[in-house]
C-alpha positions in Angstrom: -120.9 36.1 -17.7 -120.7 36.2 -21.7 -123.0 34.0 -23.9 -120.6 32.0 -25.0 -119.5 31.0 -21.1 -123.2 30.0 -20.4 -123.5 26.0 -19.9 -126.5 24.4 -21.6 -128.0 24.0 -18.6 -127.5 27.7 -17.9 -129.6 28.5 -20.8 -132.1 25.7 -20.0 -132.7 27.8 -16.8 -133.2 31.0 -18.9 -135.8 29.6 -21.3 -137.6 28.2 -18.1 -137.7 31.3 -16.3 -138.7 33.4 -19.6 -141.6 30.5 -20.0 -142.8 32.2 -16.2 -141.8 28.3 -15.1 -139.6 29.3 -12.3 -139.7 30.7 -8.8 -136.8 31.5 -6.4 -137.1 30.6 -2.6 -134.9 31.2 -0.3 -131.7 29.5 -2.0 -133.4 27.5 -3.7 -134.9 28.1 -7.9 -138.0 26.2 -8.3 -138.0 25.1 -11.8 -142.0 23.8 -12.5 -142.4 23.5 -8.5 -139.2 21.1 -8.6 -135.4 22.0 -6.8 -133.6 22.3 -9.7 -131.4 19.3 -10.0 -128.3 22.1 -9.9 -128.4 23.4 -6.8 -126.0 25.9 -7.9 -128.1 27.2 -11.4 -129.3 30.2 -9.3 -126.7 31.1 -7.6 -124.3 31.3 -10.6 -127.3 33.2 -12.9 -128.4 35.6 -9.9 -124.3 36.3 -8.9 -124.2 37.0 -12.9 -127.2 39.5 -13.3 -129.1 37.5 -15.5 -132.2 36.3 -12.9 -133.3 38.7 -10.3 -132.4 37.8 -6.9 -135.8 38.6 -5.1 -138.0 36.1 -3.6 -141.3 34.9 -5.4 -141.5 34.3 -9.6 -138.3 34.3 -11.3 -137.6 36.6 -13.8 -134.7 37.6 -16.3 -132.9 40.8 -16.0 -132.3 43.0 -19.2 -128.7 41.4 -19.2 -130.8 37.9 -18.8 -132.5 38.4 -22.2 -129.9 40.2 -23.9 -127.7 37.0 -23.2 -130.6 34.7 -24.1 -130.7 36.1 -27.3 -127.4 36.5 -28.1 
């Protein structure tokens, strides 16, 4: 996944889980104790290697905050 083929959504879900707002459980990515309203955010950004994929907080991968930057 490039920069430029992230949705806005996408990077919404970036900012959150660099603010330390986001948890992952089970399938599901908590965003501020709340499903997040796409059910498929963390699958798409944990598939891509931006989010890690282990249970507990949320936190961006290298590739995560390279992309956020970019």
């Amino acid at each position: 996944m490039t920069a430029s083929s992230l949705t806005h959504r996408d990077r919404a879900v970036l900012r959150a889980v660099a603010e330390g707002r986001c948890e992952i459980n089970g399938s599901c990515l908590l965003v501020d104790g709340l499903c997040c309203a796409d059910q498929f955010a963390g699958l798409r950004l944990t598939t891509a290697g931006l989010i890690s994929a282990r249970p507990g907080p949320a936190a961006l991968t290298t590739a995560g905050y390279e992309v956020l930057a970019a």
